[in-house]
VOBATI-597766 format. One line per 10 residues: number of its first residue (from 0); for each residue x, y, z of N, C-alpha, C, O. Coordinates in nm, 2 decimals, decimal comma. Layout:
# residues N
NUM	X:Y:Z:X:Y:Z:X:Y:Z:X:Y:Z ~ ...
***
This chain:
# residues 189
0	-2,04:1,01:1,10:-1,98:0,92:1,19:-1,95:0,99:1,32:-1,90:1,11:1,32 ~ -1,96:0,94:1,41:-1,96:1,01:1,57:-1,84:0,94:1,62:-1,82:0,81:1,61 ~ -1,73:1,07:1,69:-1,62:1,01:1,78:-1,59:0,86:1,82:-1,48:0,81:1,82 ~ -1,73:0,78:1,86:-1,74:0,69:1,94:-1,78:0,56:1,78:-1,76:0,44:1,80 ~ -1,79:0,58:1,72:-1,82:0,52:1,59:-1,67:0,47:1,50:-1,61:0,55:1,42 ~ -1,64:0,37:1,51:-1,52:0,31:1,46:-1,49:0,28:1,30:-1,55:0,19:1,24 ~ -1,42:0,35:1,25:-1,43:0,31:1,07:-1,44:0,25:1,05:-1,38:0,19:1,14 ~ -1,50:0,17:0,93:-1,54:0,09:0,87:-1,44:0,04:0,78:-1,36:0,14:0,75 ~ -1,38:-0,10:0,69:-1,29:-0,06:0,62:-1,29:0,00:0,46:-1,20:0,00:0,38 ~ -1,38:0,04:0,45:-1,38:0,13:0,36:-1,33:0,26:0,33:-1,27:0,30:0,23
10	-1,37:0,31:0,46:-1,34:0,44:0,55:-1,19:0,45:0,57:-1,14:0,55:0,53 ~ -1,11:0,36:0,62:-0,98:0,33:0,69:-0,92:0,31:0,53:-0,81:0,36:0,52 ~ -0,96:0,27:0,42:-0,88:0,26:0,30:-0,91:0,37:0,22:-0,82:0,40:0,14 ~ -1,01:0,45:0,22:-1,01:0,57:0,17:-0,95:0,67:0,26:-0,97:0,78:0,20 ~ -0,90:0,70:0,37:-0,79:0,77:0,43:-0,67:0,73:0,40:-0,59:0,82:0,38 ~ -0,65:0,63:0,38:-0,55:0,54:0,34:-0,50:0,67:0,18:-0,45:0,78:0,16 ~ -0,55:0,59:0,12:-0,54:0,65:-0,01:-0,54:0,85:-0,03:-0,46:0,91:-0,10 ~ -0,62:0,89:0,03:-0,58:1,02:0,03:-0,47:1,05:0,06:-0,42:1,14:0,00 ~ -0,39:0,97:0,18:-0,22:0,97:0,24:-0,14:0,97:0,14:-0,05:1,05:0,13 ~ -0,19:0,87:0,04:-0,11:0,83:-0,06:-0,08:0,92:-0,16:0,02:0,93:-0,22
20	-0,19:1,00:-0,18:-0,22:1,09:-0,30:-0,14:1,25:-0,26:-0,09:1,33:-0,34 ~ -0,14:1,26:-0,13:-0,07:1,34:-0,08:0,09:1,34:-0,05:0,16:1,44:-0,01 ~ 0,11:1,22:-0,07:0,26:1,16:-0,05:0,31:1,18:-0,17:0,41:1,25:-0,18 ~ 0,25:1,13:-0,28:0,25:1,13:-0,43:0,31:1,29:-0,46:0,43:1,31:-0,51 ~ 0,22:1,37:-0,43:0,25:1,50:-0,47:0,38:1,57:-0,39:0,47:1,63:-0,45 ~ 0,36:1,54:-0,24:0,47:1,56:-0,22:0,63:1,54:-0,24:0,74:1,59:-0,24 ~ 0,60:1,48:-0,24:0,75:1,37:-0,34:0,77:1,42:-0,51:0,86:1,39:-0,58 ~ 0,67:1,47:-0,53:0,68:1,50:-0,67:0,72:1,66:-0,70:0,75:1,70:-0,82 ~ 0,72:1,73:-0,58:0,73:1,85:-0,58:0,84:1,88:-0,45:0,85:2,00:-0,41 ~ 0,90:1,79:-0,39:1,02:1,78:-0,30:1,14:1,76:-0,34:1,14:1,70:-0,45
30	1,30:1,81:-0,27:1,42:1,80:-0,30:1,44:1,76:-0,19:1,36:1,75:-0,09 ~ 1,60:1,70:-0,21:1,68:1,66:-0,12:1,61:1,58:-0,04:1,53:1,50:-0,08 ~ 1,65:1,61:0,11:1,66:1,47:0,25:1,50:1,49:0,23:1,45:1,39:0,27 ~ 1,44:1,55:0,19:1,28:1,60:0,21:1,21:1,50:0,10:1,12:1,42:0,13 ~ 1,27:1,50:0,00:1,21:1,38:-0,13:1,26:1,26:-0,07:1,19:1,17:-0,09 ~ 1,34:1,24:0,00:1,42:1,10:0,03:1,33:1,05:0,11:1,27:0,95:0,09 ~ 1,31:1,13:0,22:1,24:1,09:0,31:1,10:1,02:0,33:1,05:0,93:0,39 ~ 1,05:1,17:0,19:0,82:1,18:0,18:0,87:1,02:0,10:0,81:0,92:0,13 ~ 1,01:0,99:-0,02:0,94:0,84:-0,06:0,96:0,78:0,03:0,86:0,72:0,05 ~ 1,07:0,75:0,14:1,05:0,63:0,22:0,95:0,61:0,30:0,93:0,49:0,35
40	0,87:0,72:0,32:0,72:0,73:0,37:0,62:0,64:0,30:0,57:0,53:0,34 ~ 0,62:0,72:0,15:0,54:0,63:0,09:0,55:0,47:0,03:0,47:0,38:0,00 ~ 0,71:0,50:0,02:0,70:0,31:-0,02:0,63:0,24:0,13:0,55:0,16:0,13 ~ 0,69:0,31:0,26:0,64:0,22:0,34:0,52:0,20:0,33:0,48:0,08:0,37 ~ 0,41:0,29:0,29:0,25:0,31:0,34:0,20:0,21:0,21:0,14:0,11:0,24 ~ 0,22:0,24:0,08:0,20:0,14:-0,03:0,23:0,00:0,01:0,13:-0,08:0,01 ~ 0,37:-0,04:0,06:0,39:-0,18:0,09:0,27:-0,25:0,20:0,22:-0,36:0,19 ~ 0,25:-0,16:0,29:0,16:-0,23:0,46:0,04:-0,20:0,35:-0,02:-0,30:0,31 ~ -0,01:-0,07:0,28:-0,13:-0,11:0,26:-0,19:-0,23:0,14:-0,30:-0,29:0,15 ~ -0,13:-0,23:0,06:-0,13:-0,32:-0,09:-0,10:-0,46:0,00:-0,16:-0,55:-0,06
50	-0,05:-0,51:0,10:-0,06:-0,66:0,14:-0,20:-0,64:0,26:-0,23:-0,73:0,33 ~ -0,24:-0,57:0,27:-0,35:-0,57:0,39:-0,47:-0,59:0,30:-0,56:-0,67:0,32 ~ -0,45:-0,48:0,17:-0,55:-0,52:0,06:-0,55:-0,68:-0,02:-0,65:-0,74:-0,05 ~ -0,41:-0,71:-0,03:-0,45:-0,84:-0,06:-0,49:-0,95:0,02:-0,56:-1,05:-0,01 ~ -0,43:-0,89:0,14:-0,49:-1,08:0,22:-0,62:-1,04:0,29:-0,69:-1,14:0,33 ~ -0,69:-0,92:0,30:-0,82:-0,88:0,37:-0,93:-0,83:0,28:-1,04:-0,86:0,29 ~ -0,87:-0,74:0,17:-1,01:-0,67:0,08:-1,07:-0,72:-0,05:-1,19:-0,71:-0,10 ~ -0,95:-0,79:-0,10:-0,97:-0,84:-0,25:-1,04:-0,99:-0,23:-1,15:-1,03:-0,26 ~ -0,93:-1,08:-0,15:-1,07:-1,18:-0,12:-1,21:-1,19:-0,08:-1,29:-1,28:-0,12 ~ -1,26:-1,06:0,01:-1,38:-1,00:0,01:-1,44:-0,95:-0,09:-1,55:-0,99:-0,12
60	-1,39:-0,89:-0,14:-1,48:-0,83:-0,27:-1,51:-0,96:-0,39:-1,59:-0,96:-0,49 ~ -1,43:-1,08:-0,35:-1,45:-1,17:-0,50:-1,61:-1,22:-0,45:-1,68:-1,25:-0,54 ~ -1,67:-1,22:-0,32:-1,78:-1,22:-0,30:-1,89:-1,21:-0,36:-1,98:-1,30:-0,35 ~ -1,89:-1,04:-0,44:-1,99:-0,94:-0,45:-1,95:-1,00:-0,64:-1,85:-1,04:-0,69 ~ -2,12:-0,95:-0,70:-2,13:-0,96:-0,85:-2,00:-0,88:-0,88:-1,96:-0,77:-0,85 ~ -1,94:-0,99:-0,99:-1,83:-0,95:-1,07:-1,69:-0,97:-0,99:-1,58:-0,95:-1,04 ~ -1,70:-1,00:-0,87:-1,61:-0,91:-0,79:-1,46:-1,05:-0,83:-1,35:-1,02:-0,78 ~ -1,47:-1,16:-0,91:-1,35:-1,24:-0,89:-1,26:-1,15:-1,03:-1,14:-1,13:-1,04 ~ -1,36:-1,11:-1,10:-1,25:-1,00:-1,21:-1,23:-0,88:-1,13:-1,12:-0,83:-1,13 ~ -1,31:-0,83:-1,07:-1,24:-0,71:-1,01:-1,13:-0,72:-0,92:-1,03:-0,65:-0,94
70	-1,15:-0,83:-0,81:-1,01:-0,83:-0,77:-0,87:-0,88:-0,87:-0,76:-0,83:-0,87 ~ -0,91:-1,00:-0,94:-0,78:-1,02:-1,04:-0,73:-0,88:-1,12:-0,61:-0,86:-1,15 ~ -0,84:-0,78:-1,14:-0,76:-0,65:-1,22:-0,66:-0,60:-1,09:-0,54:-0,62:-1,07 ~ -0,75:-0,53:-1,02:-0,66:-0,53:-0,89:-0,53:-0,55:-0,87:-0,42:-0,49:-0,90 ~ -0,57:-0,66:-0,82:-0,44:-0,83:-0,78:-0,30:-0,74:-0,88:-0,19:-0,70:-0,84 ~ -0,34:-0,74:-1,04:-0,21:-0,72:-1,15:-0,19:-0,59:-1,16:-0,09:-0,56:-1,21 ~ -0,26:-0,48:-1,12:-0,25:-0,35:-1,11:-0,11:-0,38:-0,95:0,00:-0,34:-0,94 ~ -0,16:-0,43:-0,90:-0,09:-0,40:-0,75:0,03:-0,50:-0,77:0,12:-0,48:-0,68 ~ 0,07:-0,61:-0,87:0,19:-0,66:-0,87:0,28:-0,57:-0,97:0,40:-0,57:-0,95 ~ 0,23:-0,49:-1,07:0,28:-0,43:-1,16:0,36:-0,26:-1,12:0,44:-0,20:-1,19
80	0,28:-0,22:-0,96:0,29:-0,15:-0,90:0,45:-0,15:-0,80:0,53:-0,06:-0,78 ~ 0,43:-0,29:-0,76:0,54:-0,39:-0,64:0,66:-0,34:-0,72:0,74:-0,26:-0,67 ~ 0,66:-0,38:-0,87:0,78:-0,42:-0,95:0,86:-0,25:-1,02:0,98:-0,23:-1,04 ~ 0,77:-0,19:-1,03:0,79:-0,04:-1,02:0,85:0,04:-0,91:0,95:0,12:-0,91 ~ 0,77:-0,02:-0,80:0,81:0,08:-0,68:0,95:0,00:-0,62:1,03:0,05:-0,53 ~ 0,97:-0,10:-0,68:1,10:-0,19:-0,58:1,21:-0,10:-0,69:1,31:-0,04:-0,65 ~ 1,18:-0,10:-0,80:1,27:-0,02:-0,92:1,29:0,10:-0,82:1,39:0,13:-0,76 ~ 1,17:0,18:-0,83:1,20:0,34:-0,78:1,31:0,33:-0,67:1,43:0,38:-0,68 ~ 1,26:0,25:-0,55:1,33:0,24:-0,44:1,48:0,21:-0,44:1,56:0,24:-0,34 ~ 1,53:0,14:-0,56:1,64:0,07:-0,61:1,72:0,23:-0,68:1,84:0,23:-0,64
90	1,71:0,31:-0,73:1,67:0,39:-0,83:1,76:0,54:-0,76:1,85:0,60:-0,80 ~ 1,70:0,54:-0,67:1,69:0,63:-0,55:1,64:0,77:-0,61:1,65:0,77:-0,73 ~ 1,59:0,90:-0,53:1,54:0,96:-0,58:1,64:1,08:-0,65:1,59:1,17:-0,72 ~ 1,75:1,07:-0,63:1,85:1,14:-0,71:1,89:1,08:-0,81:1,98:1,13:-0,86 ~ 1,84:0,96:-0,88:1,86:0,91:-0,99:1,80:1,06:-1,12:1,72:1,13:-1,09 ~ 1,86:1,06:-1,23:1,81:1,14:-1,34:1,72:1,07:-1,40:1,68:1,13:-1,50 ~ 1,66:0,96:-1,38:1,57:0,86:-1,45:1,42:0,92:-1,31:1,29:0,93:-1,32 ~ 1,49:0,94:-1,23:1,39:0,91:-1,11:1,25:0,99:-1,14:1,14:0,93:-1,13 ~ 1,24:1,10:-1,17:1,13:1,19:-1,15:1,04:1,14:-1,29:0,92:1,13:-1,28 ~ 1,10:1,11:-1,39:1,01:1,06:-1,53:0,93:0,95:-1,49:0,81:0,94:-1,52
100	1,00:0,83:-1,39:0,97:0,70:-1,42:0,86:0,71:-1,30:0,77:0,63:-1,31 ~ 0,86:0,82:-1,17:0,81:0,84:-1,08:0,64:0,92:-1,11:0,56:0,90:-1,03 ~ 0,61:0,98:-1,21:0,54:1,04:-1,29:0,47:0,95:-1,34:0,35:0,97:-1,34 ~ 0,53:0,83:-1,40:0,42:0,75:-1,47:0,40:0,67:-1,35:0,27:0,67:-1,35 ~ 0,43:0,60:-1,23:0,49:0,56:-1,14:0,27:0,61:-1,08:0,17:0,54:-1,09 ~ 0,29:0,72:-1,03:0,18:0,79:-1,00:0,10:0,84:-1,06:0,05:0,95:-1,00 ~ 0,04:0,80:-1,17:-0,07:0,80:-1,25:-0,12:0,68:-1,29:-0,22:0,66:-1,34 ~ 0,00:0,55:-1,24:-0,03:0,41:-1,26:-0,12:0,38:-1,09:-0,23:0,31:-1,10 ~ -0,08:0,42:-0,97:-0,11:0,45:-0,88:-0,25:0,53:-0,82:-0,32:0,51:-0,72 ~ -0,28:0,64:-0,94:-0,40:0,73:-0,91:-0,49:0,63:-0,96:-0,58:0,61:-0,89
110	-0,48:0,54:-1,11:-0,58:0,49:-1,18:-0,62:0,37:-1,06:-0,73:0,33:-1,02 ~ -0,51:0,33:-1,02:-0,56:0,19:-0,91:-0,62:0,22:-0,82:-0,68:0,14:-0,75 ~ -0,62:0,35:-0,78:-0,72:0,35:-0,65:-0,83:0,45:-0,72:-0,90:0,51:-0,63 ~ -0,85:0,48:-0,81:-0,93:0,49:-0,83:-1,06:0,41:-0,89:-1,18:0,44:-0,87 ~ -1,00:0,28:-0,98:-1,09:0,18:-0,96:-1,10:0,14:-0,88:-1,22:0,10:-0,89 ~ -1,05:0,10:-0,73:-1,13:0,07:-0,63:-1,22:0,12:-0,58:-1,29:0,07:-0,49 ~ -1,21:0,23:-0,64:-1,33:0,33:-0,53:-1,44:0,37:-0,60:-1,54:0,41:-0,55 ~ -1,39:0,35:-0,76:-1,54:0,35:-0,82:-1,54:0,19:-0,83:-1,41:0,20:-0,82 ~ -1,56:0,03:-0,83:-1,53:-0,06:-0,84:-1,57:-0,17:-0,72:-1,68:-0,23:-0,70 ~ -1,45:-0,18:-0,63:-1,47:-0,23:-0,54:-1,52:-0,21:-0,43:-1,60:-0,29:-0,37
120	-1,48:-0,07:-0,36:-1,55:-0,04:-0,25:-1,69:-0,06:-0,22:-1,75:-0,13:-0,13 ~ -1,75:0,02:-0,33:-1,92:0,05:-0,34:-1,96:-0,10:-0,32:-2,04:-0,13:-0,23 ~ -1,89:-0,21:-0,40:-1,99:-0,36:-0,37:-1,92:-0,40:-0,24:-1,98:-0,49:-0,18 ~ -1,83:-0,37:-0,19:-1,83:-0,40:-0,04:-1,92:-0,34:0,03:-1,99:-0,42:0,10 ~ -1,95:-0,23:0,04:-2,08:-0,15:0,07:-2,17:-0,21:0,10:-2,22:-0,24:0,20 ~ -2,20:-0,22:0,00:-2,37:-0,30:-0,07:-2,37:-0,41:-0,04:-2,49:-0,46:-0,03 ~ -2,24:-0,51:0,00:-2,30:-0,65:-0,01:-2,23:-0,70:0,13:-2,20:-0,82:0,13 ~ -2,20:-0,64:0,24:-2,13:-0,64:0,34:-2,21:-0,57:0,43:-2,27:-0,47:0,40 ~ -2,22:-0,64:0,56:-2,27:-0,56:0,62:-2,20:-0,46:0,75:-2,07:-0,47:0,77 ~ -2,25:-0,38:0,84:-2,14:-0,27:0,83:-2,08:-0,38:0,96:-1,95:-0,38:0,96
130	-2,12:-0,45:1,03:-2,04:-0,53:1,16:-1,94:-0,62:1,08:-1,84:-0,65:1,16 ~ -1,91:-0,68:0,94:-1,80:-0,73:0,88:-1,71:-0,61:0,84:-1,59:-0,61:0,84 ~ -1,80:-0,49:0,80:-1,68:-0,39:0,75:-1,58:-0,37:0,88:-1,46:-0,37:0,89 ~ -1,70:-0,34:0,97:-1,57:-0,26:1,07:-1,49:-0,36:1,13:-1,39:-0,32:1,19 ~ -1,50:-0,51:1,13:-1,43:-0,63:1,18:-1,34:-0,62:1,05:-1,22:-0,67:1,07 ~ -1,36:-0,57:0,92:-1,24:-0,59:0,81:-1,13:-0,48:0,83:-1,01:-0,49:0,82 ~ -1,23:-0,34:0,87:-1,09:-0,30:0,96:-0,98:-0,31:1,04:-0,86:-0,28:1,03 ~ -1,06:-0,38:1,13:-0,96:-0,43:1,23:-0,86:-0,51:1,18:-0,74:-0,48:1,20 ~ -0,91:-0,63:1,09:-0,85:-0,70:1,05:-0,70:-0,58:0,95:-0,58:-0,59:0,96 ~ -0,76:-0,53:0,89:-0,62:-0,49:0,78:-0,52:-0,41:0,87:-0,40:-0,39:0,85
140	-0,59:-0,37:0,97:-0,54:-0,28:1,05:-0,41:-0,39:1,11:-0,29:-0,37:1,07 ~ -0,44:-0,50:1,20:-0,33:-0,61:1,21:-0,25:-0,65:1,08:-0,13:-0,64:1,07 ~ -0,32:-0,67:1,00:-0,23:-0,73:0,84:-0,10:-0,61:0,87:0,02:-0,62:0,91 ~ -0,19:-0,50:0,81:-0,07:-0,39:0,85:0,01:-0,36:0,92:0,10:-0,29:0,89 ~ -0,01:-0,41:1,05:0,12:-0,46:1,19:0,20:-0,52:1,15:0,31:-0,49:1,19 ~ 0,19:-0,65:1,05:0,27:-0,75:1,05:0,30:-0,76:0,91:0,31:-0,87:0,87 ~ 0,31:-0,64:0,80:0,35:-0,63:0,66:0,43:-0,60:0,68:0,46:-0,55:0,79 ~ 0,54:-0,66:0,51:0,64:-0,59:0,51:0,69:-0,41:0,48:0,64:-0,37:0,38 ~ 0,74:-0,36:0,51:0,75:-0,23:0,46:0,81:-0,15:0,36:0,79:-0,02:0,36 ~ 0,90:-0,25:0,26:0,91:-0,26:0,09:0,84:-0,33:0,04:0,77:-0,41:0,11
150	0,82:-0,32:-0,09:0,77:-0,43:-0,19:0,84:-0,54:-0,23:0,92:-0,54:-0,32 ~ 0,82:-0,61:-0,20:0,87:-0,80:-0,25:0,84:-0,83:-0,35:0,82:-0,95:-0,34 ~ 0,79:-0,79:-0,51:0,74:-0,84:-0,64:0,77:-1,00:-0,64:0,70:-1,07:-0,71 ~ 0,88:-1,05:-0,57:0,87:-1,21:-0,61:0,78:-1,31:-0,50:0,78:-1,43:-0,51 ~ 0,74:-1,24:-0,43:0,66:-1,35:-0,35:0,52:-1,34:-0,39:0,43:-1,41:-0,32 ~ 0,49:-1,28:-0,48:0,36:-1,25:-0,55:0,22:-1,18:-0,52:0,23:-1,07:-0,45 ~ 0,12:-1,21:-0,55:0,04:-1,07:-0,45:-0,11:-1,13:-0,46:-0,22:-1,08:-0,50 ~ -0,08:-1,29:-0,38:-0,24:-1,33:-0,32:-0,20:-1,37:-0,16:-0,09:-1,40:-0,11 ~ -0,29:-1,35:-0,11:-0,36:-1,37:-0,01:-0,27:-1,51:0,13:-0,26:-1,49:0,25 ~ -0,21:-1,63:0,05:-0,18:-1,68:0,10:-0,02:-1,68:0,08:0,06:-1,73:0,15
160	0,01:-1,60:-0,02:0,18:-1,54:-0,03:0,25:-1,43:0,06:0,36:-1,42:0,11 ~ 0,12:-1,35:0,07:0,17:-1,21:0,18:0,11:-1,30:0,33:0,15:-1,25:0,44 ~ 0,03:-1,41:0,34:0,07:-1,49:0,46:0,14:-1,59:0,51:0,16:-1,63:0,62 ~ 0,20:-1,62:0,38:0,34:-1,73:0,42:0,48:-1,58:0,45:0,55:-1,55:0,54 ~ 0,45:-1,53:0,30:0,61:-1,44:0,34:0,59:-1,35:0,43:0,69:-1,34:0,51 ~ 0,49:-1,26:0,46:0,50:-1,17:0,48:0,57:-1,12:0,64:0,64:-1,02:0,65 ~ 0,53:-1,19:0,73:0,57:-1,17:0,82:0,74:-1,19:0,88:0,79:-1,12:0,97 ~ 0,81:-1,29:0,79:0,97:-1,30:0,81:1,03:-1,19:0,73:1,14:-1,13:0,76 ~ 0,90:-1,14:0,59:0,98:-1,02:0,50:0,99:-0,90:0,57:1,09:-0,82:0,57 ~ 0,84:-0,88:0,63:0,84:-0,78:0,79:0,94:-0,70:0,83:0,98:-0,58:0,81
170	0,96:-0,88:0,93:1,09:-0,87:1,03:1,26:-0,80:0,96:1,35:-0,73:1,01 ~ 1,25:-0,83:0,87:1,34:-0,81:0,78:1,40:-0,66:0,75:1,50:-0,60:0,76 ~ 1,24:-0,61:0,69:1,21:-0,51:0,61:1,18:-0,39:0,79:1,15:-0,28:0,76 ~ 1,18:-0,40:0,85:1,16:-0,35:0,99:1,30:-0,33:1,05:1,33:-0,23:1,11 ~ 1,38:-0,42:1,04:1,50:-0,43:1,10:1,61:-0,34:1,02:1,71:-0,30:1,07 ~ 1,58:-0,29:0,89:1,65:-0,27:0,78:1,65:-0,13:0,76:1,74:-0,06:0,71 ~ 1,49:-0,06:0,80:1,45:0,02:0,80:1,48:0,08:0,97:1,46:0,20:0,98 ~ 1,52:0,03:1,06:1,61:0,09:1,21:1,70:0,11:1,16:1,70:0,23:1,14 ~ 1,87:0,04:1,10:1,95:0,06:1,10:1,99:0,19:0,99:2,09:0,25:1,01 ~ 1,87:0,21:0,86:1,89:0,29:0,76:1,88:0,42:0,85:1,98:0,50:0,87
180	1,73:0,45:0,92:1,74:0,53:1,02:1,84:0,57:1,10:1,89:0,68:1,10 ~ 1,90:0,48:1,20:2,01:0,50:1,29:2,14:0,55:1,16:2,22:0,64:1,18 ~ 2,14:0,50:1,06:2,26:0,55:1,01:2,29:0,67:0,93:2,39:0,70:0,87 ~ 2,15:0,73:0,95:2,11:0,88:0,92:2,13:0,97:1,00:2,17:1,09:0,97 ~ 2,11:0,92:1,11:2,10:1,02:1,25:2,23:1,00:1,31:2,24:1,06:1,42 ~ 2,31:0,95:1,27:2,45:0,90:1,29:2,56:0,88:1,21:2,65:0,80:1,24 ~ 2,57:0,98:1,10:2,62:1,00:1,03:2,82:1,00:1,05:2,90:0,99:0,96 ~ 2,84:1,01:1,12:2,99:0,99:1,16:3,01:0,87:1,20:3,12:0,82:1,20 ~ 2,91:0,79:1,24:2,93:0,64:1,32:2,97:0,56:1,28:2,98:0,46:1,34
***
């Protein structure tokens, strides 16, 4: 791919995912404000990416042979993920529960993107051509503008749920996530 050559969303979710895999370990091998932080990183990147995948990739892929079970495994892999990580986040990383439940946490995590990538991706590939891929970029790339930045497990995890809720949960989860900040950096205030 050349400078001038725009990813594809394939491309854009397999960077994606290496972030994640990297976040993973870091957090898993971090203390203090440093673990606090790498997870608030990663719940945020999980939350924007797992609703960009549901309202942009998994409806795409029900396209391709097989693809309406592949995305339903998906779909429950990624709601069963929500309900975990809103736990972790709940949890906090100094919890004595935290690093056990964080361990299974991220091997539930490794296996889901790893069926995507042996799974879904390839028949996006194959049955997509590359001017929808890189327009599905684009697209998740906006979804992900306007996601929320925790996990919501109760608003559910299709397509037209992360497009009714998602953008007031956003606003929400955006506003929540300034003042957590400001009240870090501001510790006497």
């Amino acid at each position: 791919m050349t400078a001038t050559q725009q990813k594809d969303v394939v491309d854009l979710l397999l960077d994606q995912h290496n972030q994640i895999k990297a976040l993973l370990a870091r957090v898993t091998n971090a203390t203090g404000t440093d673990k606090r932080d790498t997870f608030q990183d990663l719940v945020r990147l999980l939350a924007v990416h797992e609703s960009a995948e549901e309202e942009i990739v998994h409806p795409s892929a029900r396209t391709i042979e097989g693809g309406d079970q592949i995305a339903e495994a998906r779909l429950r892999e990624e709601d069963q993920a929500k309900h975990v990580l809103a736990k972790l986040d709940e949890l906090g990383v100094d919890h004595p529960d935290f690093d056990g439940k964080f361990a299974t946490f991220t091997e539930a995590v490794l296996a889901h993107a790893a069926h995507e990538e042996a799974e879904e991706f390839p028949g996006l590939r194959r049955n997509t051509s590359p001017e929808r891929l890189s327009r599905m970029a684009d697209a998740v790339k906006a979804a992900e503008a306007m996601a929320p930045t925790k996990p919501h497990p109760a608003t559910g995890e299709s397509a037209i749920a992360n497009l009714l809720t998602g953008p007031p949960l956003a606003i929400f989860d955006r506003a929540r996530d300034r003042m957590r900040e400001w009240r870090e950096s501001h510790p006497n205030k």
